[in-house]
C-alpha angles and dihedrals in degrees: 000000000000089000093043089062101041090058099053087051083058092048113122080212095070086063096075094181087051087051095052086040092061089040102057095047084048082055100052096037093055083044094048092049092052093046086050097053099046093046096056090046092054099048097054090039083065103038110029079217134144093191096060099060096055092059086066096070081040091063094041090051116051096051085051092056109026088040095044096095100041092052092048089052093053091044096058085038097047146026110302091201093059097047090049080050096054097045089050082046092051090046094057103040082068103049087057087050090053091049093051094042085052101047089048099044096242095126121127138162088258100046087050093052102047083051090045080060105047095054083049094051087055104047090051080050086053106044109075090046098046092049091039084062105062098069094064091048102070136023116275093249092059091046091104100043081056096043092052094042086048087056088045097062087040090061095039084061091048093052097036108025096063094046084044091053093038095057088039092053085068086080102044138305087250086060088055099049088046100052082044090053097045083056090052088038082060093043089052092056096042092046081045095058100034117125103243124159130176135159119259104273117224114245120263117178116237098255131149098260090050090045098049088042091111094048088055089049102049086055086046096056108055097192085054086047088045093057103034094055090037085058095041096051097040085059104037085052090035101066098118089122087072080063094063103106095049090051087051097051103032108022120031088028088227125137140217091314102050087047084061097046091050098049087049098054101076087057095049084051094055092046105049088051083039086057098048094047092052089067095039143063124241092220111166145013095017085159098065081033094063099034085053098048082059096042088050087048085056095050095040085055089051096047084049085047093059103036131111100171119084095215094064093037088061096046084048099050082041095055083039079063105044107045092048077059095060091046095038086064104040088054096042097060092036093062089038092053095030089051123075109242089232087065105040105096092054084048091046092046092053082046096051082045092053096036100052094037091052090046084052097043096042095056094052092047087056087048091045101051091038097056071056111052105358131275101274088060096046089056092046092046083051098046090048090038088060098052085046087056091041076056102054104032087058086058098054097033105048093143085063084048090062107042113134109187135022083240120088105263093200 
Protein backbone atom coordinates (compact mmCIF):
# COMPACT_ATOMS: atom_id res chain seq x y z
CA UNK A 1 0.00 0.00 0.00
CA UNK A 2 2.72 2.22 0.94
CA UNK A 3 4.20 1.91 -3.04
CA UNK A 4 1.06 2.23 -4.41
CA UNK A 5 0.79 5.49 -2.95
CA UNK A 6 4.02 6.74 -3.53
CA UNK A 7 3.60 6.28 -6.83
CA UNK A 8 0.63 7.97 -7.25
CA UNK A 9 2.42 11.16 -5.30
CA UNK A 10 5.04 10.84 -8.25
CA UNK A 11 2.06 10.69 -11.08
CA UNK A 12 2.33 13.30 -13.57
CA UNK A 13 -1.22 12.91 -13.45
CA UNK A 14 -1.58 14.29 -10.32
CA UNK A 15 0.03 18.04 -12.14
CA UNK A 16 -3.26 18.99 -14.05
CA UNK A 17 -1.81 22.10 -15.55
CA UNK A 18 1.13 19.92 -16.70
CA UNK A 19 -1.56 17.47 -18.22
CA UNK A 20 -3.47 20.23 -20.29
CA UNK A 21 -0.21 21.58 -21.03
CA UNK A 22 0.93 18.15 -22.86
CA UNK A 23 -2.13 17.93 -24.19
CA UNK A 24 -2.40 21.07 -25.91
CA UNK A 25 1.37 20.83 -27.70
CA UNK A 26 0.15 16.92 -28.74
CA UNK A 27 -2.77 18.79 -30.30
CA UNK A 28 -0.86 21.38 -32.43
CA UNK A 29 1.92 19.09 -33.41
CA UNK A 30 -0.32 16.68 -34.72
CA UNK A 31 -1.95 19.70 -36.21
CA UNK A 32 1.45 21.18 -37.56
CA UNK A 33 2.47 17.83 -39.14
CA UNK A 34 -0.85 17.54 -40.98
CA UNK A 35 -0.71 20.99 -42.09
CA UNK A 36 2.90 20.17 -43.26
CA UNK A 37 2.10 17.43 -45.14
CA UNK A 38 -0.84 18.79 -46.98
CA UNK A 39 1.08 22.36 -47.88
CA UNK A 40 3.83 20.92 -49.48
CA UNK A 41 1.47 18.58 -51.51
CA UNK A 42 -0.52 21.47 -52.78
CA UNK A 43 2.11 23.55 -53.83
CA UNK A 44 3.61 21.37 -55.79
CA UNK A 45 0.26 20.10 -56.98
CA UNK A 46 -0.02 23.50 -58.40
CA UNK A 47 3.55 24.25 -59.64
CA UNK A 48 5.39 20.88 -60.65
CA UNK A 49 8.15 22.76 -59.20
CA UNK A 50 11.25 21.77 -57.07
CA UNK A 51 12.08 25.30 -56.24
CA UNK A 52 8.86 26.08 -54.56
CA UNK A 53 8.98 23.81 -52.07
CA UNK A 54 11.81 24.70 -50.94
CA UNK A 55 10.65 27.96 -50.32
CA UNK A 56 8.63 26.58 -48.06
CA UNK A 57 11.45 25.63 -45.48
CA UNK A 58 12.71 28.93 -46.53
CA UNK A 59 9.88 30.46 -45.23
CA UNK A 60 9.78 28.26 -42.07
CA UNK A 61 13.46 29.01 -41.39
CA UNK A 62 14.41 32.56 -41.38
CA UNK A 63 11.44 33.79 -38.73
CA UNK A 64 12.74 30.96 -36.53
CA UNK A 65 15.76 32.18 -36.56
CA UNK A 66 15.55 36.41 -37.21
CA UNK A 67 12.63 36.50 -34.95
CA UNK A 68 14.37 33.91 -31.96
CA UNK A 69 15.78 36.84 -29.61
CA UNK A 70 12.95 39.22 -29.74
CA UNK A 71 10.55 36.63 -28.83
CA UNK A 72 12.68 35.43 -25.96
CA UNK A 73 12.85 38.83 -24.72
CA UNK A 74 8.85 39.25 -24.76
CA UNK A 75 8.42 35.63 -23.14
CA UNK A 76 10.73 36.41 -19.64
CA UNK A 77 8.84 40.44 -19.81
CA UNK A 78 4.95 39.15 -20.38
CA UNK A 79 2.69 36.58 -19.88
CA UNK A 80 3.91 33.55 -21.41
CA UNK A 81 0.51 32.14 -21.54
CA UNK A 82 -0.76 34.86 -23.55
CA UNK A 83 1.87 34.89 -25.88
CA UNK A 84 1.54 30.97 -26.30
CA UNK A 85 -2.52 32.11 -26.81
CA UNK A 86 -1.91 34.56 -29.51
CA UNK A 87 0.72 32.17 -31.77
CA UNK A 88 -1.82 29.25 -31.56
CA UNK A 89 -4.42 32.20 -32.52
CA UNK A 90 -2.48 33.21 -35.18
CA UNK A 91 -2.03 29.33 -36.34
CA UNK A 92 -5.17 28.79 -36.60
CA UNK A 93 -6.38 31.82 -38.04
CA UNK A 94 -4.50 30.63 -40.82
CA UNK A 95 -5.54 27.42 -41.15
CA UNK A 96 -9.22 28.83 -41.53
CA UNK A 97 -7.80 31.26 -44.21
CA UNK A 98 -6.12 28.02 -46.23
CA UNK A 99 -9.33 26.19 -46.09
CA UNK A 100 -11.20 28.94 -47.45
CA UNK A 101 -8.64 29.76 -50.02
CA UNK A 102 -8.88 26.19 -50.93
CA UNK A 103 -12.95 25.68 -51.11
CA UNK A 104 -13.18 28.92 -53.26
CA UNK A 105 -10.38 28.34 -55.50
CA UNK A 106 -8.30 31.44 -54.41
CA UNK A 107 -5.23 29.50 -53.65
CA UNK A 108 -1.74 30.50 -55.26
CA UNK A 109 1.83 29.87 -54.67
CA UNK A 110 2.04 33.19 -53.13
CA UNK A 111 -0.89 33.11 -51.05
CA UNK A 112 0.41 29.60 -49.69
CA UNK A 113 3.42 30.78 -48.97
CA UNK A 114 2.56 34.26 -47.00
CA UNK A 115 0.44 32.11 -45.09
CA UNK A 116 3.40 29.38 -44.86
CA UNK A 117 5.17 32.40 -43.14
CA UNK A 118 2.80 33.62 -40.82
CA UNK A 119 2.30 30.39 -39.14
CA UNK A 120 5.92 30.37 -39.06
CA UNK A 121 6.21 34.08 -37.45
CA UNK A 122 3.92 32.82 -34.61
CA UNK A 123 5.28 29.77 -33.71
CA UNK A 124 8.69 31.36 -33.42
CA UNK A 125 6.48 33.97 -31.17
CA UNK A 126 5.31 30.97 -29.26
CA UNK A 127 8.15 29.02 -28.70
CA UNK A 128 10.17 30.62 -26.07
CA UNK A 129 7.03 31.13 -23.96
CA UNK A 130 5.50 27.49 -24.37
CA UNK A 131 9.04 25.78 -23.45
CA UNK A 132 9.73 28.49 -20.71
CA UNK A 133 6.53 27.06 -19.02
CA UNK A 134 7.36 23.47 -18.24
CA UNK A 135 9.61 24.00 -15.83
CA UNK A 136 6.73 25.89 -13.15
CA UNK A 137 4.31 23.14 -13.68
CA UNK A 138 6.07 20.07 -11.83
CA UNK A 139 8.43 19.70 -9.28
CA UNK A 140 12.08 19.82 -10.33
CA UNK A 141 12.59 16.33 -9.59
CA UNK A 142 9.89 15.28 -12.03
CA UNK A 143 11.46 18.02 -15.03
CA UNK A 144 12.92 15.34 -16.81
CA UNK A 145 9.66 12.48 -16.59
CA UNK A 146 7.64 15.68 -18.31
CA UNK A 147 10.07 16.48 -20.51
CA UNK A 148 10.27 12.78 -21.82
CA UNK A 149 6.48 12.32 -21.88
CA UNK A 150 6.33 16.12 -23.93
CA UNK A 151 8.79 14.52 -26.66
CA UNK A 152 6.60 11.47 -26.62
CA UNK A 153 3.56 13.06 -27.82
CA UNK A 154 5.74 15.05 -30.18
CA UNK A 155 6.87 11.88 -31.77
CA UNK A 156 3.95 10.42 -31.67
CA UNK A 157 2.71 13.65 -34.09
CA UNK A 158 5.71 13.16 -36.35
CA UNK A 159 4.96 9.26 -36.90
CA UNK A 160 1.05 9.52 -36.92
CA UNK A 161 0.14 12.91 -37.97
CA UNK A 162 1.78 12.69 -41.68
CA UNK A 163 0.38 9.42 -42.35
CA UNK A 164 -3.09 11.08 -40.70
CA UNK A 165 -2.88 14.35 -43.38
CA UNK A 166 -1.69 12.20 -46.25
CA UNK A 167 -4.95 9.62 -46.15
CA UNK A 168 -7.17 12.69 -45.41
CA UNK A 169 -5.84 14.50 -48.37
CA UNK A 170 -7.48 12.13 -50.17
CA UNK A 171 -10.64 14.19 -49.51
CA UNK A 172 -9.50 17.51 -50.09
CA UNK A 173 -6.67 19.80 -48.85
CA UNK A 174 -9.36 21.82 -47.08
CA UNK A 175 -10.13 18.80 -45.32
CA UNK A 176 -6.58 18.66 -44.25
CA UNK A 177 -6.22 22.19 -43.00
CA UNK A 178 -9.64 21.76 -41.15
CA UNK A 179 -9.02 18.70 -39.33
CA UNK A 180 -5.34 20.67 -38.54
CA UNK A 181 -7.35 23.87 -37.18
CA UNK A 182 -9.94 21.90 -34.97
CA UNK A 183 -6.50 20.34 -33.22
CA UNK A 184 -5.18 23.95 -32.65
CA UNK A 185 -8.88 25.04 -31.81
CA UNK A 186 -8.43 22.22 -28.80
CA UNK A 187 -4.89 23.42 -27.95
CA UNK A 188 -6.34 27.15 -27.64
CA UNK A 189 -8.94 26.09 -25.03
CA UNK A 190 -6.69 23.88 -23.09
CA UNK A 191 -3.65 26.69 -23.07
CA UNK A 192 -6.85 29.21 -22.10
CA UNK A 193 -7.75 27.46 -19.29
CA UNK A 194 -4.07 26.24 -18.02
CA UNK A 195 -3.14 27.05 -14.64
CA UNK A 196 0.02 29.40 -15.12
CA UNK A 197 1.24 31.79 -12.51
CA UNK A 198 4.15 33.96 -12.48
CA UNK A 199 5.10 36.94 -10.66
CA UNK A 200 4.81 40.26 -12.34
CA UNK A 201 8.21 40.69 -14.21
CA UNK A 202 9.95 44.13 -13.98
CA UNK A 203 10.18 46.04 -17.45
CA UNK A 204 13.46 45.81 -19.57
CA UNK A 205 13.48 47.64 -23.04
CA UNK A 206 14.16 45.70 -25.71
CA UNK A 207 17.79 46.88 -26.30
CA UNK A 208 20.74 45.08 -27.68
CA UNK A 209 22.42 44.29 -24.43
CA UNK A 210 18.83 42.75 -22.98
CA UNK A 211 18.32 40.92 -26.16
CA UNK A 212 21.67 39.35 -26.42
CA UNK A 213 21.44 38.58 -22.32
CA UNK A 214 21.11 34.85 -22.99
CA UNK A 215 23.68 34.77 -25.14
CA UNK A 216 25.93 36.35 -22.32
CA UNK A 217 24.58 33.69 -19.86
CA UNK A 218 24.96 30.97 -21.56
CA UNK A 219 29.08 32.13 -21.94
CA UNK A 220 28.95 32.83 -18.55
CA UNK A 221 27.82 29.37 -17.44
CA UNK A 222 30.14 26.98 -18.72
CA UNK A 223 27.85 23.63 -17.93
CA UNK A 224 24.87 25.62 -20.09
CA UNK A 225 27.63 26.34 -22.68
CA UNK A 226 28.75 22.52 -22.35
CA UNK A 227 25.35 21.22 -23.31
CA UNK A 228 24.17 23.75 -25.79
CA UNK A 229 27.39 23.40 -28.15
CA UNK A 230 27.47 19.84 -27.47
CA UNK A 231 23.91 19.82 -28.86
CA UNK A 232 24.66 22.14 -31.61
CA UNK A 233 27.82 20.16 -32.93
CA UNK A 234 26.33 16.50 -32.48
CA UNK A 235 23.72 17.64 -34.73
CA UNK A 236 25.44 19.73 -37.07
CA UNK A 237 28.07 16.38 -37.53
CA UNK A 238 24.89 13.81 -37.02
CA UNK A 239 22.78 14.58 -40.24
CA UNK A 240 22.97 11.07 -41.84
CA UNK A 241 19.23 10.93 -41.82
CA UNK A 242 19.31 13.90 -45.09
CA UNK A 243 21.05 11.03 -46.73
CA UNK A 244 18.25 8.86 -46.54
CA UNK A 245 16.99 8.76 -50.11
CA UNK A 246 20.27 8.12 -51.60
CA UNK A 247 20.84 4.75 -48.80
CA UNK A 248 17.48 3.55 -49.90
CA UNK A 249 18.21 3.74 -53.94
CA UNK A 250 21.91 2.94 -54.19
CA UNK A 251 22.75 1.35 -51.52
CA UNK A 252 20.09 -0.96 -49.69
CA UNK A 253 18.38 -1.47 -53.10
CA UNK A 254 14.86 -0.75 -51.32
CA UNK A 255 11.98 1.51 -52.83
CA UNK A 256 9.45 3.90 -51.76
CA UNK A 257 8.44 1.70 -48.90
CA UNK A 258 11.75 0.94 -47.33
CA UNK A 259 12.50 4.67 -47.58
CA UNK A 260 9.38 5.06 -45.22
CA UNK A 261 10.24 2.58 -42.99
CA UNK A 262 13.85 4.08 -42.60
CA UNK A 263 12.91 7.53 -42.03
CA UNK A 264 10.42 6.23 -39.36
CA UNK A 265 12.69 4.33 -37.42
CA UNK A 266 14.57 7.12 -35.51
CA UNK A 267 11.27 8.21 -34.24
CA UNK A 268 10.20 4.83 -33.16
CA UNK A 269 13.35 4.75 -31.50
CA UNK A 270 12.74 8.12 -29.51
CA UNK A 271 9.32 7.05 -28.53
CA UNK A 272 9.71 3.75 -27.27
CA UNK A 273 12.85 5.24 -24.73
CA UNK A 274 10.50 8.28 -24.44
CA UNK A 275 8.33 6.26 -23.39
CA UNK A 276 10.55 4.41 -20.79
CA UNK A 277 12.04 7.89 -19.22
CA UNK A 278 8.75 9.25 -18.70
CA UNK A 279 8.11 6.45 -15.97
CA UNK A 280 11.34 6.60 -14.64
CA UNK A 281 13.80 8.88 -12.85
CA UNK A 282 17.34 9.94 -14.37
CA UNK A 283 19.29 9.62 -10.52
CA UNK A 284 22.81 9.59 -10.90
CA UNK A 285 25.40 10.15 -13.02
CA UNK A 286 23.20 12.34 -15.74
CA UNK A 287 26.73 13.83 -16.92
CA UNK A 288 28.49 10.16 -18.47
CA UNK A 289 24.91 9.52 -19.29
CA UNK A 290 24.67 12.27 -21.48
CA UNK A 291 28.10 12.18 -22.86
CA UNK A 292 27.29 8.25 -23.73
CA UNK A 293 23.56 8.82 -25.50
CA UNK A 294 25.61 11.00 -27.88
CA UNK A 295 28.46 8.71 -28.19
CA UNK A 296 26.03 6.00 -28.93
CA UNK A 297 24.41 8.46 -31.41
CA UNK A 298 27.60 8.64 -32.80
CA UNK A 299 28.08 4.78 -33.01
CA UNK A 300 24.75 4.12 -34.04
CA UNK A 301 25.58 6.91 -37.28
CA UNK A 302 28.62 5.00 -38.04
CA UNK A 303 26.80 1.19 -37.89
CA UNK A 304 23.89 2.95 -40.40
CA UNK A 305 26.96 4.34 -42.45
CA UNK A 306 28.34 0.87 -43.15
CA UNK A 307 25.35 -1.09 -43.60
CA UNK A 308 23.94 -2.71 -46.62
CA UNK A 309 21.20 -4.73 -45.04
CA UNK A 310 17.92 -3.11 -44.37
CA UNK A 311 17.32 -4.85 -41.51
CA UNK A 312 20.50 -3.27 -39.56
CA UNK A 313 20.06 0.00 -41.06
CA UNK A 314 16.47 0.16 -39.36
CA UNK A 315 17.69 -1.11 -35.60
CA UNK A 316 20.39 1.41 -36.04
CA UNK A 317 18.22 4.47 -37.09
CA UNK A 318 15.96 3.11 -34.31
CA UNK A 319 18.96 3.16 -31.38
CA UNK A 320 20.02 6.90 -33.34
CA UNK A 321 16.92 7.61 -32.21
CA UNK A 322 16.85 6.47 -29.18
CA UNK A 323 19.73 7.42 -27.72
CA UNK A 324 19.24 11.44 -29.09
CA UNK A 325 16.01 10.87 -26.93
CA UNK A 326 17.95 10.15 -23.65
CA UNK A 327 20.38 13.37 -24.26
CA UNK A 328 17.85 15.41 -25.53
CA UNK A 329 16.34 15.12 -22.26
CA UNK A 330 19.03 15.32 -20.10
CA UNK A 331 20.00 18.66 -21.79
CA UNK A 332 16.95 19.82 -21.98
CA UNK A 333 16.28 19.80 -18.49
CA UNK A 334 19.98 20.82 -17.62
CA UNK A 335 19.71 23.99 -19.41
CA UNK A 336 15.75 24.35 -18.05
CA UNK A 337 16.90 23.78 -14.15
CA UNK A 338 20.36 25.32 -14.57
CA UNK A 339 18.76 28.27 -16.11
CA UNK A 340 16.62 31.25 -13.80
CA UNK A 341 12.99 31.29 -14.93
CA UNK A 342 13.27 35.02 -15.39
CA UNK A 343 15.94 34.23 -18.29
CA UNK A 344 14.68 31.46 -19.98
CA UNK A 345 13.18 32.63 -22.36
CA UNK A 346 16.22 34.59 -23.48
CA UNK A 347 18.18 31.07 -22.97
CA UNK A 348 15.21 29.07 -24.98
CA UNK A 349 15.14 31.35 -27.39
CA UNK A 350 19.73 30.95 -28.09
CA UNK A 351 18.91 27.23 -27.94
CA UNK A 352 15.72 27.32 -30.81
CA UNK A 353 18.36 29.58 -32.81
CA UNK A 354 21.34 26.70 -32.45
CA UNK A 355 19.12 23.84 -32.80
CA UNK A 356 17.37 24.80 -35.96
CA UNK A 357 20.51 26.32 -37.58
CA UNK A 358 22.71 22.81 -36.78
CA UNK A 359 19.75 20.68 -38.13
CA UNK A 360 20.05 23.16 -41.41
CA UNK A 361 23.48 23.15 -41.63
CA UNK A 362 23.90 19.65 -40.99
CA UNK A 363 21.95 18.71 -43.46
CA UNK A 364 23.61 20.63 -45.77
CA UNK A 365 27.16 19.38 -44.48
CA UNK A 366 25.85 15.57 -45.18
CA UNK A 367 24.69 16.78 -48.58
CA UNK A 368 27.93 18.61 -49.10
CA UNK A 369 30.60 15.65 -48.25
CA UNK A 370 28.62 13.31 -49.76
CA UNK A 371 28.34 15.08 -53.27
CA UNK A 372 32.44 14.47 -52.32
CA UNK A 373 33.07 10.96 -51.42
CA UNK A 374 29.46 9.18 -51.58
CA UNK A 375 27.05 8.95 -49.37
CA UNK A 376 28.24 5.63 -47.20
CA UNK A 377 31.55 7.61 -46.27
CA UNK A 378 29.62 11.35 -45.24
CA UNK A 379 27.56 9.56 -42.78
CA UNK A 380 30.87 7.51 -41.33
CA UNK A 381 33.09 10.91 -41.18
CA UNK A 382 29.67 12.39 -39.02
CA UNK A 383 29.20 9.43 -36.73
CA UNK A 384 33.16 9.47 -35.86
CA UNK A 385 33.15 13.36 -35.91
CA UNK A 386 30.64 13.26 -33.12
CA UNK A 387 32.68 10.85 -30.61
CA UNK A 388 35.78 13.15 -31.42
CA UNK A 389 33.72 16.00 -30.25
CA UNK A 390 32.20 13.66 -27.06
CA UNK A 391 35.95 13.52 -26.62
CA UNK A 392 36.68 16.39 -26.56
CA UNK A 393 33.60 18.11 -24.97
CA UNK A 394 34.20 15.60 -21.68
CA UNK A 395 37.81 17.23 -21.49
CA UNK A 396 36.73 21.05 -21.40
CA UNK A 397 33.40 20.54 -19.45
CA UNK A 398 34.29 18.33 -16.55
CA UNK A 399 32.32 19.82 -14.56
CA UNK A 400 29.49 18.53 -16.96
CA UNK A 401 31.42 14.99 -16.65
CA UNK A 402 30.83 14.96 -13.34
CA UNK A 403 27.41 16.08 -12.87
CA UNK A 404 25.52 14.02 -10.54
CA UNK A 405 22.03 15.10 -10.60
CA UNK A 406 19.72 17.09 -13.18
CA UNK A 407 19.35 19.58 -10.23
CA UNK A 408 21.74 22.28 -9.80
CA UNK A 409 23.98 21.15 -7.49
CA UNK A 410 25.10 24.57 -6.66
Amino acid sequence: MRFMASAAEDSLLRHRAFVAFWLARTCSSFGFQMFSVAISWQIYALTHNALALGMIGLMQFLPSVLLALPAGHLADQFDRRRIVLLGQIIEFAALIVLVLLTLFNGADKTALWGLVFMISVAKALEWPAMSSMLPALVPPSMLARAMATNAVGGQAAVIVGPTLGGLLYVAGPDVVYGVSGLFYFISLVLVSRLHYERPPQTRLPMNMKNLFAGIHFIRERKEVLGVISLDLFAVLLGGATALLPIFAKDILHTGPWGLGMLRGAPSVGALLVGLWLSRNKLEKNVGMVMFGSVAGFGVATLVFALSSQLWLSLIALAALGGFDMISMVIRGSLVQLDTPDDMRGRVNAVNAIFINTSNQLGEFESGLLAAWLGAAPAAAIGGIGTLIVVALWMKLFPHLRKRQKLENEG
